[in-house]
C-alpha positions as CSV (number, residue, x, y, z in Angstrom):
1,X,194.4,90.7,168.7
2,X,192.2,91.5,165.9
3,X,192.4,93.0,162.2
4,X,190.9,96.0,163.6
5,X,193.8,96.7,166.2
6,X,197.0,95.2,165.2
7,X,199.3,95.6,167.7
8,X,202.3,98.1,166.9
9,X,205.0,95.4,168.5
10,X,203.7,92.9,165.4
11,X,203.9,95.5,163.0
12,X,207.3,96.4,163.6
13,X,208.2,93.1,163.6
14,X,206.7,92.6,160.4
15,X,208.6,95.5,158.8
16,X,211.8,94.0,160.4
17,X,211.1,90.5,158.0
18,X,210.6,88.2,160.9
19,X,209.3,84.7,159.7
20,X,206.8,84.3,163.3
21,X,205.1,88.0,162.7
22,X,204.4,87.6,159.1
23,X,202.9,84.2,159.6
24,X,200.8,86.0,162.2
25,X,200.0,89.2,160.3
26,X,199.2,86.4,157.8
27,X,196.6,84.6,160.1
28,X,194.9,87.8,161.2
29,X,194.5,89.1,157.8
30,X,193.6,85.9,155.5
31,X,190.0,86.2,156.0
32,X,189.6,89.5,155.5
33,X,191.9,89.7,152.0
34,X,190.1,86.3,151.2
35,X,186.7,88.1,151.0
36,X,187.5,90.9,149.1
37,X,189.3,88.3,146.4
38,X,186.6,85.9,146.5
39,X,183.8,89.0,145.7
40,X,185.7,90.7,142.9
41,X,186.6,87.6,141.5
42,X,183.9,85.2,142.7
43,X,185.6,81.8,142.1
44,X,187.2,80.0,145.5
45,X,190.0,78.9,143.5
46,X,191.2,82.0,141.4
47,X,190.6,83.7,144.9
48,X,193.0,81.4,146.7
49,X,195.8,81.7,144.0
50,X,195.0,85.8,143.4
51,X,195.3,85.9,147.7
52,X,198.6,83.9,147.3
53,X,200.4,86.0,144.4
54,X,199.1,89.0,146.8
55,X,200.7,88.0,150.1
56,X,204.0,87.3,148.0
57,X,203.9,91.3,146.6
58,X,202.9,92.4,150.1
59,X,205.9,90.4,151.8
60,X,208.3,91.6,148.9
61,X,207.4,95.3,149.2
62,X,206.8,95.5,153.0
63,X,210.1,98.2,153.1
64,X,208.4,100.6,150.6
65,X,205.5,101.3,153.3
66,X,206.3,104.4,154.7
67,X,204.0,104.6,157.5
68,X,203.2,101.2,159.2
69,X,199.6,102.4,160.4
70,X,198.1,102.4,156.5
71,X,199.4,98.3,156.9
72,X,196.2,97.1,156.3
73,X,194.5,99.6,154.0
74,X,197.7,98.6,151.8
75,X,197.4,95.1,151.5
76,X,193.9,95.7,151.4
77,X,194.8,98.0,148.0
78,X,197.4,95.1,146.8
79,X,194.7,92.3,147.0
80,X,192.4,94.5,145.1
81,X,194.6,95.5,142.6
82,X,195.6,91.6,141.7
83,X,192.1,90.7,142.0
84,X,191.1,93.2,139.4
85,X,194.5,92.5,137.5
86,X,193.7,88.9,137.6
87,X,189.6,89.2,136.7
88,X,190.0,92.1,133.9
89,X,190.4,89.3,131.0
90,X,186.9,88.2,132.4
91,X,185.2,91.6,133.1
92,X,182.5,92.7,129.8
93,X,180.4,95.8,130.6
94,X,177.4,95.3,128.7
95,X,175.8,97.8,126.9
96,X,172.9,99.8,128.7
97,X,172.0,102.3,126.9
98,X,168.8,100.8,126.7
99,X,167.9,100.4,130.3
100,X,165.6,102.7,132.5
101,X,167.7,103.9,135.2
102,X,166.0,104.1,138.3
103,X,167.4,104.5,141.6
104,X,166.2,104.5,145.6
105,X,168.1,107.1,147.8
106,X,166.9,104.4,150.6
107,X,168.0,101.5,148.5
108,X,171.8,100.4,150.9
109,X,168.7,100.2,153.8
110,X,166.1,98.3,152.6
111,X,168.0,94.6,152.3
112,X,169.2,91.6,153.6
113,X,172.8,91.1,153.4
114,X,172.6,87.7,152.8
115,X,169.8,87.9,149.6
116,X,172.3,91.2,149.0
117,X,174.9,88.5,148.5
118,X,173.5,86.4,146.5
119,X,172.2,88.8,144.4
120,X,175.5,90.5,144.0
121,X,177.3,87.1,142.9
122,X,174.5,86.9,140.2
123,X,176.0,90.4,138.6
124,X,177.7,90.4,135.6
125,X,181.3,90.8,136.3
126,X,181.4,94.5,135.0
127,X,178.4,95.7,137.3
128,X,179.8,93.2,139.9
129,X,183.1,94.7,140.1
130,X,182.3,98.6,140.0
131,X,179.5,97.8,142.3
132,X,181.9,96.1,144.9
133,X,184.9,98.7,144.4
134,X,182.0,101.7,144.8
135,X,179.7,100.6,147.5
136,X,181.4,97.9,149.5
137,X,185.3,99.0,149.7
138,X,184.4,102.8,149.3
139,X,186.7,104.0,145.7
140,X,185.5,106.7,144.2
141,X,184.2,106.4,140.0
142,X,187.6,108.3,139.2
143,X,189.1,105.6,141.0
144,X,187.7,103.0,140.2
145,X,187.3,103.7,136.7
146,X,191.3,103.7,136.5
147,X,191.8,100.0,138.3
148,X,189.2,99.0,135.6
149,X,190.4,100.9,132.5
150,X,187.1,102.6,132.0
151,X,185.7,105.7,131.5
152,X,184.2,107.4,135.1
153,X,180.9,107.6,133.0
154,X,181.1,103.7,132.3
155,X,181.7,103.3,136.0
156,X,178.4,105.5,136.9
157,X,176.3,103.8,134.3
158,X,177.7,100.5,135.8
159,X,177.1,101.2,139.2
160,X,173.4,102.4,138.1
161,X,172.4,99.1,136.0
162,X,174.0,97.1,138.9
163,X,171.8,98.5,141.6
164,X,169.1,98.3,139.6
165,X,169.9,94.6,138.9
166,X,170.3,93.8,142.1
167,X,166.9,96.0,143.7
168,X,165.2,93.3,140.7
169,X,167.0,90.5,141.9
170,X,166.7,91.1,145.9
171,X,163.0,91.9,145.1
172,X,162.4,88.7,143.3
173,X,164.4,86.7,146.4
174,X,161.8,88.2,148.8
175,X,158.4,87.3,146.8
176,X,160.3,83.7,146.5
């Protein structure tokens, strides 16, 4: 069984409190919710503890999900929120107003994911975050301007200066 295709027999027994399934629902999904911590909040620790305080609100609140086949795009939505609970006390937009904004209709082809990576860790943790919530997990700036407490303009001008950041940084990986 994978993330992709949970099996309805687990689910139910998820949503009936059974110790076995949750420790399996647990197993399947740990990776995934683990990644999307670790890139909001890029620290292995705070993502371990931010992945641990989610799993106790998703096994708390497993009988207000009405309709078990959203089960993973709702813990997927819990373990974003913390993450972005947890990292807002960290997350400074800078100011841009100063910066030429310049941006590639081709640029989500044209890189490696693994320089891509890199490059996004090296964000700062405003661009990082509306970046990640924007391109990788697919929000839209309305939403994502409301997990962040920000303006939808901050979130565009955020998510413009940190693909611009990262077309700099990928570049410079490449002539490295």
């Amino acid at each position: 069984m994978t993330v992709q295709k949970l099996d309805k027999t687990l689910i139910d027994q998820v949503m009936k409190n059974d110790r076995s399934a949750q420790f399996q629902l647990f197993e399947l999904t740990k990776g995934m919710l683990y990644t999307t911590c670790y890139r909001i909040i890029n620290d292995e620790d705070e993502a371990n503890d931010v992945l641990q305080d989610a799993y106790v609100e998703i096994f708390q609140k497993l009988y207000s999900l009405k309709h078990t086949e959203a089960l993973l795009s709702w813990m997927k939505t819990i373990t974003i929120r913390k993450a972005i609970s947890h990292s807002k006390k960290k997350i400074y937009f800078e100011p841009i107003e100063d910066i030429q904004v310049e941006t590639s209709e081709n640029f989500d082809a044209w890189f490696d994911a693994e320089l891509l990576d890199q490059a996004i860790e090296s964000l700062p943790n405003g661009a990082r975050a509306v970046f990640l919530l924007l391109s990788v997990e697919g929000y839209s700036h309305r939403e994502a301007s409301q997990m962040l407490g920000v303006s939808e303009s901050t979130s565009k001008s955020q998510l413009n200066y940190a693909k611009n950041l990262l077309k700099k940084r990928i570049t410079k990986l490449l002539q490295a």
